[in-house]
MMTF fields as JSON, N, C-alpha, C and O atoms, coordinates in Angstrom:
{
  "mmtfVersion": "1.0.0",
  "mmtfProducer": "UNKNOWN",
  "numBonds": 291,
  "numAtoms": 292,
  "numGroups": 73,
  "numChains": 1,
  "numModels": 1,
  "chainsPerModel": [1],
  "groupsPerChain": [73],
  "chainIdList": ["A"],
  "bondAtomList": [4, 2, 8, 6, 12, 10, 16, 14, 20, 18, 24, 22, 28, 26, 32, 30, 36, 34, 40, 38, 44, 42, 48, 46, 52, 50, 56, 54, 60, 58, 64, 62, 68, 66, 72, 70, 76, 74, 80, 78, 84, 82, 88, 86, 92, 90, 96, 94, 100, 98, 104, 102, 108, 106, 112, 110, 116, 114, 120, 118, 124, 122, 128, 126, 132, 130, 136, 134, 140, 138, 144, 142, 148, 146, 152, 150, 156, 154, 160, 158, 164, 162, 168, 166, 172, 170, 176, 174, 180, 178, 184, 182, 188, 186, 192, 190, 196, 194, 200, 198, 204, 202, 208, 206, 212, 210, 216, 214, 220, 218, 224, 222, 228, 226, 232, 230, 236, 234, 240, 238, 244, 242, 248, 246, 252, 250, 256, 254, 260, 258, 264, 262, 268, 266, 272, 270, 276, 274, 280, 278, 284, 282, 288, 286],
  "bondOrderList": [1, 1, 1, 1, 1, 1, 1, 1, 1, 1, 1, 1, 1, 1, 1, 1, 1, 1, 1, 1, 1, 1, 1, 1, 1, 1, 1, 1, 1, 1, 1, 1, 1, 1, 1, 1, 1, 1, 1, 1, 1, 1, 1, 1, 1, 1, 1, 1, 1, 1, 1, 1, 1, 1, 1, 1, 1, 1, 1, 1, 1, 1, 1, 1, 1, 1, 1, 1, 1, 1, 1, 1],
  "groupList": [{"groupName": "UNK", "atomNameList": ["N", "CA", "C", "O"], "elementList": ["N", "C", "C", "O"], "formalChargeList": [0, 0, 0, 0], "bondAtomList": [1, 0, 2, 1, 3, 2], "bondOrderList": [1, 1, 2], "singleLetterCode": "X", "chemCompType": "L-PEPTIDE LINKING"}],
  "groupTypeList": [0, 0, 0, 0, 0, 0, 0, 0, 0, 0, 0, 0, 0, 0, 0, 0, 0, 0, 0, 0, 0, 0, 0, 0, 0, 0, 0, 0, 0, 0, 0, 0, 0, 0, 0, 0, 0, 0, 0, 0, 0, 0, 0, 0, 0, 0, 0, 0, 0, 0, 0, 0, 0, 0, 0, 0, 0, 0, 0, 0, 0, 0, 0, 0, 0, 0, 0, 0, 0, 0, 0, 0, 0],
  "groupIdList": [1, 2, 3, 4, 5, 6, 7, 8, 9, 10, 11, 12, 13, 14, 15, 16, 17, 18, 19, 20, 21, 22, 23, 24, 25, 26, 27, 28, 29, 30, 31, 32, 33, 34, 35, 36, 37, 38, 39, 40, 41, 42, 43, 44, 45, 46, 47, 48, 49, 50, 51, 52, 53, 54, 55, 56, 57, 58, 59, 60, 61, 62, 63, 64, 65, 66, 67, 68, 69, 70, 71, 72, 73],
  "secStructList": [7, 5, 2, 2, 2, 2, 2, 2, 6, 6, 6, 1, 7, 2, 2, 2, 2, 2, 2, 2, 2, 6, 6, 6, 1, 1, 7, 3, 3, 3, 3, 6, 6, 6, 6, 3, 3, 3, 3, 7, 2, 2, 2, 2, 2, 2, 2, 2, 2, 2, 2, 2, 2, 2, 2, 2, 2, 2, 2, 2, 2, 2, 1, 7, 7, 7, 7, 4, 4, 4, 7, 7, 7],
  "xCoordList": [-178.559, -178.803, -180.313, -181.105, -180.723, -182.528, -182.207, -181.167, -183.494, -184.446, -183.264, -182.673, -183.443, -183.152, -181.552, -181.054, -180.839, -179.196, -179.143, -178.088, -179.93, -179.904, -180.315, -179.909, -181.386, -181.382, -180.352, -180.02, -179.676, -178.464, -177.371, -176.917, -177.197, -175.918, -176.043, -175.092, -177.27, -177.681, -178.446, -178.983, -178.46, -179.173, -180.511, -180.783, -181.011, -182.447, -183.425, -183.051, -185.239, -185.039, -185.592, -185.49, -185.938, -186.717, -187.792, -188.32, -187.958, -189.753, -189.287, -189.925, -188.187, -187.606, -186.869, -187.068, -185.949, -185.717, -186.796, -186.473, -187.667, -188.611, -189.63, -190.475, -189.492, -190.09, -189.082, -189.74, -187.919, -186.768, -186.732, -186.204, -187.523, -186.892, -188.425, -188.321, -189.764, -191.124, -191.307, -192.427, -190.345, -190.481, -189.98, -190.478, -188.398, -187.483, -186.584, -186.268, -186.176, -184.786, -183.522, -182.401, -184.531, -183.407, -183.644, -184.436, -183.078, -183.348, -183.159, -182.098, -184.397, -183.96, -185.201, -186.355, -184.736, -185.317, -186.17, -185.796, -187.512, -188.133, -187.564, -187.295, -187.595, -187.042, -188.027, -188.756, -187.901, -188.469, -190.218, -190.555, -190.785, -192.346, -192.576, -193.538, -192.425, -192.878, -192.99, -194.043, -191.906, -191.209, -190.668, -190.887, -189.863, -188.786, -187.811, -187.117, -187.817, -186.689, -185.415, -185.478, -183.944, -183.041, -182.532, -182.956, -181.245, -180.6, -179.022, -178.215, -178.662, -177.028, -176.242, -176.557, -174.921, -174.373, -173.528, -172.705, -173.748, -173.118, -173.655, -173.246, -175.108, -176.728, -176.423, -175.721, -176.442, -176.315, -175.512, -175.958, -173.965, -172.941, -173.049, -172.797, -173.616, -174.165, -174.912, -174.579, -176.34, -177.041, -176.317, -176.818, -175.399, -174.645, -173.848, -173.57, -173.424, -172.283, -173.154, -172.722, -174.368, -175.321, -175.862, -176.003, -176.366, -176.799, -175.884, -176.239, -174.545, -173.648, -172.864, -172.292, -173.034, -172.953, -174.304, -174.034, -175.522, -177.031, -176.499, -176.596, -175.694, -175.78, -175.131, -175.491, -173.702, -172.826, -173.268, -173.232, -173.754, -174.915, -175.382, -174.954, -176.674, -177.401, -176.621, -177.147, -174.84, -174.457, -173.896, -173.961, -173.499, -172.91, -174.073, -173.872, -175.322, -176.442, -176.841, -177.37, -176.614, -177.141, -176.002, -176.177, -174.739, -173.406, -173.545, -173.912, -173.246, -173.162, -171.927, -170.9, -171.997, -171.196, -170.246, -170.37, -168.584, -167.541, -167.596, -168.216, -166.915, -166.917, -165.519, -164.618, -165.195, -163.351, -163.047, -162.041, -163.769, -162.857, -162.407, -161.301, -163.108, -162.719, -161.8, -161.076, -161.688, -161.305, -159.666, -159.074, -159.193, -157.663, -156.967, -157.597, -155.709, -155.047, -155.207, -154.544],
  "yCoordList": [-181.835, -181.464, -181.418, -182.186, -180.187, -180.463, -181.273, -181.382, -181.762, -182.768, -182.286, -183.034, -180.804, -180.455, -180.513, -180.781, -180.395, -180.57, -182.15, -182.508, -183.144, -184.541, -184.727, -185.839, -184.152, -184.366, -183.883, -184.389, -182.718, -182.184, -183.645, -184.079, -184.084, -184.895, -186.362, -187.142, -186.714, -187.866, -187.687, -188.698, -186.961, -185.88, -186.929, -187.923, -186.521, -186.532, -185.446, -184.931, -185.361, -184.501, -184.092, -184.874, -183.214, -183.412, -183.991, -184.348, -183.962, -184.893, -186.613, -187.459, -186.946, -188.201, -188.635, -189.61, -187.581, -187.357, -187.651, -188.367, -187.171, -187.001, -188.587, -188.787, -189.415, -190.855, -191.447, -192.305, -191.536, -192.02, -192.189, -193.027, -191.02, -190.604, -191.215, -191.966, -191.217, -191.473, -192.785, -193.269, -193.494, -195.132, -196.105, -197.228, -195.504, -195.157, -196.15, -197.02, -195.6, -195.9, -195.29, -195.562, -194.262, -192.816, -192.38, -191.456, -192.916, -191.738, -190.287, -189.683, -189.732, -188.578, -187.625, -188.04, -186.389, -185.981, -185.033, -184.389, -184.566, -183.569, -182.452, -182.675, -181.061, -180.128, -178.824, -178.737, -177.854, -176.416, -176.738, -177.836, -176.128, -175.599, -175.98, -176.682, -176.156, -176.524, -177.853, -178.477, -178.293, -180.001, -180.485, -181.58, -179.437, -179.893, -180.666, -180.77, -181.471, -182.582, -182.65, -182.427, -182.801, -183.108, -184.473, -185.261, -184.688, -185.561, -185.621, -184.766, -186.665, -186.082, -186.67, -187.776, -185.944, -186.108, -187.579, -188.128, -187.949, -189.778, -190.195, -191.093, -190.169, -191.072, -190.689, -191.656, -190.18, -189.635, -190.527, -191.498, -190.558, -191.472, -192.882, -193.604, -193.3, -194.761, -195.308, -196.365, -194.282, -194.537, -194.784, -195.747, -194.248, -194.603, -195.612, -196.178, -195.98, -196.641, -198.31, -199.166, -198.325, -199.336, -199.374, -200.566, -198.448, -198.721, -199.184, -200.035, -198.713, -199.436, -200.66, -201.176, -201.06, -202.823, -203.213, -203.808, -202.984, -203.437, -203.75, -204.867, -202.279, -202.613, -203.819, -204.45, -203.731, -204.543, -206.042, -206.887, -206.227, -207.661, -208.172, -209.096, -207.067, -206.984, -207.563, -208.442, -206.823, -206.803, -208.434, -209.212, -208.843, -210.426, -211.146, -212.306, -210.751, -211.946, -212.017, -213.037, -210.682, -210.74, -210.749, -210.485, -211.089, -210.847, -212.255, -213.241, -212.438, -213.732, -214.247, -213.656, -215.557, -216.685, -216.404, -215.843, -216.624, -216.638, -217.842, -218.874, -217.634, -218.783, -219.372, -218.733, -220.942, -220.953, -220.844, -220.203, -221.379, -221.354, -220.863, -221.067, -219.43, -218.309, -217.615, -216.809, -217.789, -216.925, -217.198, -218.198, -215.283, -215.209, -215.998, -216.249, -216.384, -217.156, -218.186, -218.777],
  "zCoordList": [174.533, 173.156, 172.929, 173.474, 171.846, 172.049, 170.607, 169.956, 170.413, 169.639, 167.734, 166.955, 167.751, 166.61, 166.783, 165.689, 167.519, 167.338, 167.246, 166.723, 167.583, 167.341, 166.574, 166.239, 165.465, 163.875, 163.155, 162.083, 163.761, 163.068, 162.876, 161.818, 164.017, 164.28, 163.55, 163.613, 162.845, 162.676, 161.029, 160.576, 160.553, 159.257, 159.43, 158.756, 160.221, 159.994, 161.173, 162.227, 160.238, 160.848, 162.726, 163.671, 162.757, 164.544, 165.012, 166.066, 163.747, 164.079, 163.982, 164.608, 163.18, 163.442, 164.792, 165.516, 164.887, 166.341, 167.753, 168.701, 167.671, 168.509, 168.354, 169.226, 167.439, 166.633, 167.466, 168.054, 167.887, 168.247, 170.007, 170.738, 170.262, 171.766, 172.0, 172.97, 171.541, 171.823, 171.539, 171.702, 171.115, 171.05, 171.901, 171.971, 172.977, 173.256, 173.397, 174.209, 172.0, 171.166, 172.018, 172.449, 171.943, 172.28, 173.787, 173.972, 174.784, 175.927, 176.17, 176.009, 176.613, 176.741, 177.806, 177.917, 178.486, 179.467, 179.169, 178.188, 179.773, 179.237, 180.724, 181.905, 179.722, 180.985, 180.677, 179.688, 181.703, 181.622, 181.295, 180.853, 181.451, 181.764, 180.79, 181.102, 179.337, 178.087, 178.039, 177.917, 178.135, 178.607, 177.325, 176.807, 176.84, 175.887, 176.166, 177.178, 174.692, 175.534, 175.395, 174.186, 175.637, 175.778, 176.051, 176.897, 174.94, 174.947, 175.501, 175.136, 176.381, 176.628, 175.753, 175.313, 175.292, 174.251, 174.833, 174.1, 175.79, 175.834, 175.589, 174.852, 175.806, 175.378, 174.005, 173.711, 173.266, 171.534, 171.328, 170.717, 171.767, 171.239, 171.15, 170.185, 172.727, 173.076, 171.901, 171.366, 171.34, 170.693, 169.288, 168.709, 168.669, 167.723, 167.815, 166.758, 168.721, 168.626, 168.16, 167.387, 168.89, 169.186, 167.91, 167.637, 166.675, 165.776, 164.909, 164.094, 164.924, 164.394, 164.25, 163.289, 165.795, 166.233, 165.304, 164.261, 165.528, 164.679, 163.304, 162.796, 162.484, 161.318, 160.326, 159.332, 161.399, 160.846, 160.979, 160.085, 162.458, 162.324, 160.984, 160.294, 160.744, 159.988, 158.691, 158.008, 158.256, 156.852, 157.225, 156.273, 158.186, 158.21, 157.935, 157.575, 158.01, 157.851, 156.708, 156.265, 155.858, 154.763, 153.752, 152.563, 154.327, 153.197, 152.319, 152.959, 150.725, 150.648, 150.762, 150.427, 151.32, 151.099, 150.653, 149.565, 151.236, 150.155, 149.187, 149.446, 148.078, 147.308, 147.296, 146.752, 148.05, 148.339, 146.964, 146.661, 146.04, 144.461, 144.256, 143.755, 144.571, 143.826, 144.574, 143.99, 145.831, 146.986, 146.354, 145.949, 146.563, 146.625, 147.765, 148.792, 147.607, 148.518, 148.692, 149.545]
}
């Protein structure tokens, strides 16, 4: 996938894409005489699947506290 079908798939845009792959968040290969880069669409998925384990982390650390009082059941 180039740089811009991975902003497509993720709505952001290629220049974020390219912030992603130049930090590397994101693996990805440079190809042809220019040295555009490409991403493979398992590396794309991996990379999602992984920000999504991150986020949900993220929402347990910051969820508050149940309260038993209040709690149904």
């Amino acid at each position: 996938m180039t740089l811009g079908d991975v902003g497509a798939e993720l709505n952001i845009s290629s220049t974020q894409a390219y912030a992603l792959v130049r930090s590397g968040e994101l693996p990805a290969i440079q190809v042809g005489g220019r040295g555009q880069w490409r991403v493979e669409i398992r590396i794309l998925e991996e990379f999602i699947a992984k920000a999504y384990e991150k986020s949900a982390a993220a929402a347990r650390l910051t969820s508050p506290p149940e309260d038993d009082e209040n709690a149904d059941g």
